[in-house]
C-alpha positions in Angstrom: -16.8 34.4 -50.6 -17.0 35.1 -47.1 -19.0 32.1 -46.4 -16.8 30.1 -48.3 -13.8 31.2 -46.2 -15.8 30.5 -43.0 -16.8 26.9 -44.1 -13.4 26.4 -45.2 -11.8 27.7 -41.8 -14.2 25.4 -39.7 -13.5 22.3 -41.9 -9.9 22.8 -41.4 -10.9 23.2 -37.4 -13.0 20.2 -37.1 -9.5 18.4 -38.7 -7.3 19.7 -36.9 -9.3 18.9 -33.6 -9.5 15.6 -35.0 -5.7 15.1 -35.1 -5.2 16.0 -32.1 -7.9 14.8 -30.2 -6.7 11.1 -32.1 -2.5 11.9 -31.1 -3.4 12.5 -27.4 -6.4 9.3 -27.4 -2.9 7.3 -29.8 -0.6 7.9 -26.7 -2.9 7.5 -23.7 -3.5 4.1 -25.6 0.0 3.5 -25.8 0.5 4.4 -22.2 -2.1 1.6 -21.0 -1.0 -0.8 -23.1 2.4 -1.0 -21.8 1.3 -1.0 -18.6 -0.6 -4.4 -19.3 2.3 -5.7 -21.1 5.2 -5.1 -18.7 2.6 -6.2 -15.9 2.7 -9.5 -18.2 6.6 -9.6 -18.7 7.2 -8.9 -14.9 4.8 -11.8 -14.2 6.5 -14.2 -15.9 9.7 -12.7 -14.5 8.8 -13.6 -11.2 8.0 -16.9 -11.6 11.1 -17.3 -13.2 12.6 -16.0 -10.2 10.4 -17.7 -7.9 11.4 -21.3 -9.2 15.4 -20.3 -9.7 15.4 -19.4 -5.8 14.0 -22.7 -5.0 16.4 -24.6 -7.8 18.9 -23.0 -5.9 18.2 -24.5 -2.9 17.9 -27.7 -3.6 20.8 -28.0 -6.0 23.1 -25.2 -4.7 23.5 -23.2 -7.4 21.7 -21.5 -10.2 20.6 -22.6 -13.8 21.1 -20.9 -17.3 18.8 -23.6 -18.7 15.3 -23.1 -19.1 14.5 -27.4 -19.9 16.0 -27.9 -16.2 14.7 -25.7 -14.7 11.3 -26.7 -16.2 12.2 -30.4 -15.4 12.6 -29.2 -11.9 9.5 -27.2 -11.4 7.4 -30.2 -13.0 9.2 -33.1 -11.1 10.6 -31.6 -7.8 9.4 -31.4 -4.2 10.2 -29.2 -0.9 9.6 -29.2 2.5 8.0 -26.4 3.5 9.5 -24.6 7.0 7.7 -23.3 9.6 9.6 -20.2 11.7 8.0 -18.5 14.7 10.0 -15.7 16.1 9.6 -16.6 20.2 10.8 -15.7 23.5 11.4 -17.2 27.5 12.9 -17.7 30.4 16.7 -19.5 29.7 18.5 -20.5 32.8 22.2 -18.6 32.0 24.4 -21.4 33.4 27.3 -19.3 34.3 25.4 -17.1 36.9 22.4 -19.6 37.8 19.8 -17.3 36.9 16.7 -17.4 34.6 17.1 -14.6 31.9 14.9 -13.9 28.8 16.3 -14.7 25.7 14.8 -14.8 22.1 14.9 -17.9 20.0 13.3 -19.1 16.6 10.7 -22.5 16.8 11.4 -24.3 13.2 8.8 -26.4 12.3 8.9 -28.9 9.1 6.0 -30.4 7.6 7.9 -33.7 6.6 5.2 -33.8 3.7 6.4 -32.6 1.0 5.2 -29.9 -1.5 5.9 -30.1 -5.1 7.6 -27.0 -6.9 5.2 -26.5 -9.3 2.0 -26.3 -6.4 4.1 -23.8 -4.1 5.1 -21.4 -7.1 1.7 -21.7 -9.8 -0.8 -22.9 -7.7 -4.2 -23.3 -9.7 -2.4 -20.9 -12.1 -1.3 -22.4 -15.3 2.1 -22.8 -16.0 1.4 -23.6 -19.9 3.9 -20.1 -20.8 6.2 -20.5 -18.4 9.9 -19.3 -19.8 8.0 -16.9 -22.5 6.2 -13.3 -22.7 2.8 -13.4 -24.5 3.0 -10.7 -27.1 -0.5 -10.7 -29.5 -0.2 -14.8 -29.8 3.6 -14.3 -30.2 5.9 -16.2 -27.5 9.1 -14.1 -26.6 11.5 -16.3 -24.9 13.0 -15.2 -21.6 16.9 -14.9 -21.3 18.9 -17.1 -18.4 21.7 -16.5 -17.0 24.0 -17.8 -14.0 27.6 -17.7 -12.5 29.2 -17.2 -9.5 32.2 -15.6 -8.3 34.4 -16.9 -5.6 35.9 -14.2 -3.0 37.8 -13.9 0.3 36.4 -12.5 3.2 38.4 -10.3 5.8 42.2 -11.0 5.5 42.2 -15.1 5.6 43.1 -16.4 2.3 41.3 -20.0 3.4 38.3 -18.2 4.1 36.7 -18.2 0.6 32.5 -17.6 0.0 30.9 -18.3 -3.1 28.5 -15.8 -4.5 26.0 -16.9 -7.2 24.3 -14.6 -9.8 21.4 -15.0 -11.4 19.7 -12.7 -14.1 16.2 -13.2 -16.4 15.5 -10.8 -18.8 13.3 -9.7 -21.9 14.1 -6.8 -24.4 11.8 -3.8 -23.9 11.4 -3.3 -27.7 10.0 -7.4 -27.9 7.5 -6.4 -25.0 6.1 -3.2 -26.9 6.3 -5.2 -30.5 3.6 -3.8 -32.8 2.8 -0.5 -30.6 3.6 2.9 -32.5 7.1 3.3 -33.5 7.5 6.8 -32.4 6.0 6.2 -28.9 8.2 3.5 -28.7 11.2 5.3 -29.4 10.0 7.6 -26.8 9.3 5.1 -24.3 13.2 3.7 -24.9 14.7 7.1 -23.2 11.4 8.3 -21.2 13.3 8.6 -17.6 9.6 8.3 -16.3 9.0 5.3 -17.8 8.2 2.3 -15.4 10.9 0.7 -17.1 14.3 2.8 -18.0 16.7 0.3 -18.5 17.0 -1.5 -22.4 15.0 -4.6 -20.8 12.9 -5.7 -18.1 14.8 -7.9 -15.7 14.7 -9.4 -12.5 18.0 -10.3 -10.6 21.8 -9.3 -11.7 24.9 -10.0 -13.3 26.7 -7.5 -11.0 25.6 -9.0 -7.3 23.6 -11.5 -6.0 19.9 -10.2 -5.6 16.6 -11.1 -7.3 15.4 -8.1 -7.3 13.8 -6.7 -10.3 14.4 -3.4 -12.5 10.7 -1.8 -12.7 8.9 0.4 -10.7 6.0 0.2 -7.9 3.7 0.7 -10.4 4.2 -2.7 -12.2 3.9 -4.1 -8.7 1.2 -2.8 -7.8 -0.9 -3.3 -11.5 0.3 -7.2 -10.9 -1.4 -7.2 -7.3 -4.7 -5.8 -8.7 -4.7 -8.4 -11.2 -4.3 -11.0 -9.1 -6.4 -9.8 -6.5 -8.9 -9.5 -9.2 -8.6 -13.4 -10.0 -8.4 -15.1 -6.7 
């Protein structure tokens, strides 16, 4: 009976080991998976980014629409600009002496570059717009404004601010991962993520900054270091 008992109690052991040797393996898994796929979002992200900064400075403004700015990246050019920061001797004209001052030299290679070479390079640019997820193509959310103000106290004076935000829902990006460490990974205030969605730029000011942490940035960099 004893025996029995002791068989028993080590069966139950060697079970119980498994179960939690396989939840702590099921959520280190998790943990490098995401990694990998918000390194994948966040790349797309930045082209995004990338080729919305240069629509914008060629037509002023930014662009909710994906097809133009595709049409953009595929059939538009830039001139690249050259600035070196510089210094010398200026003759000051109102006291006749030579004084240092510091200047910019702006050189512009009247060749011009096309978008698509200055943002992809060799890279492909087949999933441009979309986030990969296991042969499943998420498409990425636009969105542009602007917002007139006045600066200081004349009402004449007015700037124009323009917006820009891309984005992709944080649930899309972890599609088909655990449920439960999803729902974790939704209010985790370590995660490399804490917002609903992984998004570069903003609604509320203009930046094109992006909403993850140094960690994405710094997964991205291997990888492409690791490619090049």
């Amino acid at each position: 009976m004893k025996n029995i008992l002791k068989i028993v109690l080590l069966v139950l052991a060697i079970v119980l080991s498994y179960f939690i040797f396989r939840s702590v393996q099921g959520l280190v898994e998790f943990n490098d998976e995401k990694i990998v796929r918000y390194t994948n979002a966040v790349e797309q992200l930045e082209d995004v980014a990338s080729a919305e900064r240069l629509y914008k400075g060629y037509h002023g403004q930014y662009t909710d629409n994906l097809d133009s700015l595709k049409h953009f990246i595929n059939n538009g050019q830039i001139l690249i600009i050259n600035r070196t920061d510089s210094s010398g001797y200026v003759r000051d004209e109102r006291t006749n002496i030579d004084v240092m001052k510091s200047f910019t030299i702006v050189d512009t290679i009247v060749s011009p570059t096309s978008v698509k070479d200055s943002i992809f390079g060799r890279r492909s640019m087949d999933n441009f717009g979309y986030i990969n997820v296991d042969g499943e193509n998420i498409p990425i959310q636009l969105w542009a404004s602007y917002n007139d103000r006045i600066v200081g106290n004349d009402s004449t004076n007015i700037q124009r601010d323009h917006f820009f935000k891309a984005w992709v829902d944080k649930r899309d990006v972890l599609a088909g991962l655990d449920n439960d460490y999803i729902a974790r990974e939704m209010t985790d205030e370590t995660s490399p993520v804490k917002d609903d969605v992984v998004q570069v730029g903003s609604d509320k000011r203009p930046s094109l900054e992006g909403n993850w942490s140094s960690d994405i940035d710094r997964a991205l960099a291997d990888r492409r270091n690791l490619n090049n």
